[in-house]
N, C-alpha and C positions, 0 to 999 in steps of 0.2 A: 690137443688144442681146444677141444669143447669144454676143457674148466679154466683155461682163460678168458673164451670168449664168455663164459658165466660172470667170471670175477671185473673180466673190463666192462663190460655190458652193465650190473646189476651196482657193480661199488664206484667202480674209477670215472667213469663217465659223468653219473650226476653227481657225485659231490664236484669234479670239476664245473660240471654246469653253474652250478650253486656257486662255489667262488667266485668264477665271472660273472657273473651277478652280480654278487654283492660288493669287485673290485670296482666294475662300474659306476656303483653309485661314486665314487672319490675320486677316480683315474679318467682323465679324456682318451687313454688310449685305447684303454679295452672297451668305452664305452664305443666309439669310433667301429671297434672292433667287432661290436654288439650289430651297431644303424647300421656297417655293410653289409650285413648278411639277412638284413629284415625283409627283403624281398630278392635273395638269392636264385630261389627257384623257379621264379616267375623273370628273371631276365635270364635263366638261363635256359629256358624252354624258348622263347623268343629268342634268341640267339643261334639255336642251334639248329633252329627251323630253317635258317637261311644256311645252311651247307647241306653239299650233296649228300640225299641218302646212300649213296655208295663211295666214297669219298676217303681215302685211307687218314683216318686222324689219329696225332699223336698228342698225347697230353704231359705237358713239363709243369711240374711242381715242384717250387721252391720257397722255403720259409720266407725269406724278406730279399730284397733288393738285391745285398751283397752276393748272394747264391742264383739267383735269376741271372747276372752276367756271367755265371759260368754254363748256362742253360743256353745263353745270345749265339755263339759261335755255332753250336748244332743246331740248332732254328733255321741258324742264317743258311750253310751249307744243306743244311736239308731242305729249304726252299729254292734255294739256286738250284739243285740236281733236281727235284721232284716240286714243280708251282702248284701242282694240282693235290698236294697233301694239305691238310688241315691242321693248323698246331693250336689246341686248346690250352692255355696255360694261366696256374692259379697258386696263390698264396695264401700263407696264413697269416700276416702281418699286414694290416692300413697301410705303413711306410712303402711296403716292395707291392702292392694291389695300387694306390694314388699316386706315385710315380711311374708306373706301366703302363697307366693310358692311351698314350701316346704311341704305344711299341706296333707297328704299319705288318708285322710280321706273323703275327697272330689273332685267328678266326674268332679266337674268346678269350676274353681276357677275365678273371672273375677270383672272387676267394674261394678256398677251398669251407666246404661246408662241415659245420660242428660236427665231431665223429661219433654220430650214435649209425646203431645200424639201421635203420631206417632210411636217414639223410644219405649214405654214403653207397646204399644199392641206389637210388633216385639218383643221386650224381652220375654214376655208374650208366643205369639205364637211359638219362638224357645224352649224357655225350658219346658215349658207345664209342670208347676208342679200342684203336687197332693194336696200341703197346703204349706205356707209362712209365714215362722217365722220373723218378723224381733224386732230385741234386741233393746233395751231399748226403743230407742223416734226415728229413723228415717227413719222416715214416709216420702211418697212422692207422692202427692196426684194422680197424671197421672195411677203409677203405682196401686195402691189402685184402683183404682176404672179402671182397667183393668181386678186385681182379681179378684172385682165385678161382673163385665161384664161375666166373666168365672165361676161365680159361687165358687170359690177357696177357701178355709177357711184360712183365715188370721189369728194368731194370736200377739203377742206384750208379748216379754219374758222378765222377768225384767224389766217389762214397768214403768217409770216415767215421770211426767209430774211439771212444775215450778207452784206453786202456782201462780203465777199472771195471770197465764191462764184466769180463770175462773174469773180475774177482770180488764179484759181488754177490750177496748173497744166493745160494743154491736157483730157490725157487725162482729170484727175479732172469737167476743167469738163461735159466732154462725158459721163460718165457720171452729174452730175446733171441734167443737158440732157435726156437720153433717160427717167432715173429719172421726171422731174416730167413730163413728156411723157405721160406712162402714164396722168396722171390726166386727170378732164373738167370740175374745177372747179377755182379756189384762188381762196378769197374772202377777201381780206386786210383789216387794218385802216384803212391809209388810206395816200396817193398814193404813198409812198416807197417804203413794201413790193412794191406793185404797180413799180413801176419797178425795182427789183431782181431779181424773178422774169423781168421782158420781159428786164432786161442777161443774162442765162442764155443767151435765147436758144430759149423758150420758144412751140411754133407750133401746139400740138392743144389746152389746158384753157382752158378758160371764164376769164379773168385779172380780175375787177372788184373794185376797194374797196366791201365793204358797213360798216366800223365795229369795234368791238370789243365783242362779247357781254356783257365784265366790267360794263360799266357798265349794260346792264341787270340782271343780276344781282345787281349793289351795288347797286341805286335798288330793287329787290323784296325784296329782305334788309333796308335798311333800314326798309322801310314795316312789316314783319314785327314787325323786332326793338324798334317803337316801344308793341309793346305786352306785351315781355317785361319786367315792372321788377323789374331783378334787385337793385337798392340801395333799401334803405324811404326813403321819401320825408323820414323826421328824419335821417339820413345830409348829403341830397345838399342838403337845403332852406337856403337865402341862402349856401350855398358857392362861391366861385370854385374852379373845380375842372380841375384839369390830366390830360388820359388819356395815360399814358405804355403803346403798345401794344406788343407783341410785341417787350421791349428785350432785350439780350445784355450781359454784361457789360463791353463795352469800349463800348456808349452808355451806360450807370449811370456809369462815370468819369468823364464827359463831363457830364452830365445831372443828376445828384446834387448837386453843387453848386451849381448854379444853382439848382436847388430849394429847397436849404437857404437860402440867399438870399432866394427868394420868401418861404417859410414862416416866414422871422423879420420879414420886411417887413409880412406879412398874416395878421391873425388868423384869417381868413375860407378862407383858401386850403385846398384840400383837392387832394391827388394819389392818383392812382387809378394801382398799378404793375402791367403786366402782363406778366410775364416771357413770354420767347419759347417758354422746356423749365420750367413750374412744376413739377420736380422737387423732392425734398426740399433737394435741393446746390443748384440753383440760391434757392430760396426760403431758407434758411440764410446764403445769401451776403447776399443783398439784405439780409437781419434786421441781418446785421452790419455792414454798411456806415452803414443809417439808427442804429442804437445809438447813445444819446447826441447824435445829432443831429435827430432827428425820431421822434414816437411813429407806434407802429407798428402795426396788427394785420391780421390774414391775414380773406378774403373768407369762410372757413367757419367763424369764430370772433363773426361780424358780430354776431350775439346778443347782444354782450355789448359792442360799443362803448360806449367812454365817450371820445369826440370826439376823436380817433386822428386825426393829420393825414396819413396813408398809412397807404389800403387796402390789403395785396398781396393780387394774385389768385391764388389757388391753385387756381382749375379750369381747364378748356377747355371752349371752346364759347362762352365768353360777350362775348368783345371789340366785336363787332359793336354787341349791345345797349350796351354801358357808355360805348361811343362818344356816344348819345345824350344823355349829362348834362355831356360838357365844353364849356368854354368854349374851350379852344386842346386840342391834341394832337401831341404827338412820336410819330413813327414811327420803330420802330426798326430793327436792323439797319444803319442809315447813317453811323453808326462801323467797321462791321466788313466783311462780305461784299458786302452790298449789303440796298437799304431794300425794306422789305416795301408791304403794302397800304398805298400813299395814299387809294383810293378810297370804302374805308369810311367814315373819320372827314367826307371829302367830302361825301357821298351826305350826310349830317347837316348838312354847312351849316357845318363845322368851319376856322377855320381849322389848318394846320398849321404844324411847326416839324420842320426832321430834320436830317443831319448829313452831311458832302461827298459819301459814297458814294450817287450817287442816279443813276449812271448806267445800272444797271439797268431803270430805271423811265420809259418812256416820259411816263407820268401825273402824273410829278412833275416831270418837266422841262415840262410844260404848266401843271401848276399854277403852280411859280415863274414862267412866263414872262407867267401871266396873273394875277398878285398876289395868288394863293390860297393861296399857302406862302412859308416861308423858312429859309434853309439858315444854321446856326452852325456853326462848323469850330471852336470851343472852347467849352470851359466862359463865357468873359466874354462870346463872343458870345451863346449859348443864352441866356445870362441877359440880355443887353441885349433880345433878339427877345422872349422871354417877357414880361420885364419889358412892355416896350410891347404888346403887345398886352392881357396882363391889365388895363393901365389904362389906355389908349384903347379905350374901349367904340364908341363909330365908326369906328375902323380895325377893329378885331376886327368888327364885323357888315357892315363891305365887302367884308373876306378874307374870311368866311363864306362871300358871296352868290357870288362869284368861284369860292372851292372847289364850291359845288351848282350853281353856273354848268356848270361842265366837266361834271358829271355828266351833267345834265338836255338838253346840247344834242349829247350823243354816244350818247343810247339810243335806240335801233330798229334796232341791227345783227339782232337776233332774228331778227324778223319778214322782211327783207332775207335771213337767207342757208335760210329756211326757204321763200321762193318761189322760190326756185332748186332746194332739193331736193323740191318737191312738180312744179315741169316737169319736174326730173330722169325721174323715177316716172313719171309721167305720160306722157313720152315711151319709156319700159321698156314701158308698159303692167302696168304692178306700182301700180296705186292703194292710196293710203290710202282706210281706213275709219273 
């Protein structure tokens, strides 16, 4: 391992340095990326002053946002059994660090610090945790092998890794060999993953499928948000109602039309649009698009509905709950980049509808495969798929049961990668309290 730590140390590290740099000067996000971290270690020295010097702390690490909810569910369970634990937890992304502010569950909230060695024994030595989770794949090797050095038990939750890992060339293969080697857990989501870390080549960490965290996290979200009613009940009442979630403009081209179709077909029908960025440019576009073909008013205007066949939503925060009143649901994104949450509208008993980009999503390739979704690749399909489900009312409450099917028979990864880190501890001699 000492001529990797030479080659990540002396090459890899500063010419990284050096491009964020200089992507800075052009990009708001890496500059963003830059300003949060200019006095890192001076809020995190102040921060860590106020928890107990004896104080069992765990630190979750997660690249952005979409990986810190799967981080939420053992936070949460590990705070309800143990109040007096510490959870430090930090990111490498503005989006998942400026959206967590808020999170009431965690002692530190912070980015994770540029990985030279240096920075990441200091990180180390400030928060001095008792074991280090970090979600899914991001690893950093400074840090890691800081742990090491402290003896700290590391584990990798919802750990995935790309198949071409283990067929890339020699040298790189072997310095992830030895990288994941460092650790003593990787508790993956289910068989494949697991067979991918063994093809590494993998001979010191704990390797077992325990599941994936999201789906208890979407089954406790939705039991939550069954009691936020964010639409008055003369809105949503004898409406067949369509949740269009987190769309992008290049699903609205797609999607729109078909709609318009439903909407002239059914007096009854009501769509509920929830842009992906409710900025003003994106909400203006959507305004103009429905003009002339669909009446329209925005979610903070609701006061004054006079039976408006699309809602658009102009908050955040609230998709989860609004999920709770449709009848079908488009997921968006699956025009463009790739599809967002399947699991939400799921967790509801929804079935779904989304568009060919879905190979991102493990959870929708399980859906389609177990008749709880379906994929339109045009405008005439999306409106054939909707069509039939709006009006087979037993098809629509089979794909339902099929979509809360997948939900309901894949939660208890929690509890699973939580008695793995309470032996962990346990064998440290570092007990929860």
């Amino acid at each position: 391992m000492m001529f990797w730590k030479i080659v990540y140390n002396w090459f890899f590290v500063p010419s990284s340095w050096l491009v964020v740099r200089l992507y800075a000067l052009v990009n708001r996000k890496a500059r963003s990326w830059l300003d949060g971290r200019a006095d890192l270690f001076e809020q995190l020295r102040s921060q860590a002053a106020l928890l107990s010097p004896d104080s069992t702390r765990i630190w979750f690490h997660s690249s952005s946002l979409g990986e810190f909810e799967q981080a939420k569910p053992i936070i949460a369970t590990l705070k309800a059994k143990f109040p007096a634990v510490d959870i430090i937890v930090t990111f490498f992304s503005p989006s998942g660090y400026k959206h967590s502010q808020t999170y009431k569950l965690a002692s530190i909230i912070s980015y994770i610090p540029f990985d030279t060695k240096a920075n990441a024994e200091r990180f180390i030595d400030l928060i001095r945790p008792s074991a280090a989770v970090i979600v899914r794949y991001d690893l950093w090797p400074n840090h890691v092998w800081a742990l090491q050095e402290g003896k700290i038990p590391m584990f990798i939750a919802s750990a995935t890794l790309k198949k071409t890992t283990s067929r890339r060339l020699p040298m790189f293969a072997q310095f992830h060999r030895e990288l994941y080697d460092c650790l003593n857990y990787i508790l993956t989501v289910q068989e494949e993953d697991r067979s991918v870390f063994e093809a590494v080549g993998l001979t010191k960490p704990v390797l077992k499928v325990i599941g994936d965290t999201r789906y208890d996290q979407v089954k406790k979200r939705s039991e939550e948000s069954r009691a936020k009613h964010v639409l008055p009940a003369r809105i949503v009442e004898g409406k067949k109602i369509l949740v269009i979630g987190s769309s992008w403009a290049e699903d609205e081209r797609y999607l729109l039309p078909a709609c318009f179709s439903l909407l002239s077909s059914n007096p009854k029908m009501l769509i509920i649009l929830v842009p992906h960025e409710p900025n003003e440019e994106n909400l203006e576009r959507v305004e103009y698009m429905l003009s002339g073909r669909a009446t329209h008013i925005r979610f903070s205007d609701l006061n004054d509905y006079a039976n408006e066949r699309c809602v658009i939503i102009d908050s955040v925060g609230i998709l989860m709950a609004l999920y709770q009143y449709a009848h079908v649901a488009f997921v968006g994104g699956s025009f463009g980049n790739g599809i967002h949450n399947v699991l939400e509208p799921a967790a509801y008993g929804v079935p779904i509808v989304f568009g060919p980009r879905y190979e991102n999503s493990q959870e929708a390739a399980r859906l389609l495969r177990d008749g709880g979704a379906f994929v339109g690749e045009s405008s005439e399909m999306l409106l054939s798929r909707l069509k039939r489900l709006f009006e087979n009312e037993t098809l629509r409450a089979e794909c339902g049961k099929k979509a809360l099917a997948l939900v309901e028979k894949n939660t208890g990864a929690t509890g699973r990668f939580l008695s793995y880190l309470e032996g962990a501890l346990h064998m440290q001699d570092k007990k929860l309290q």
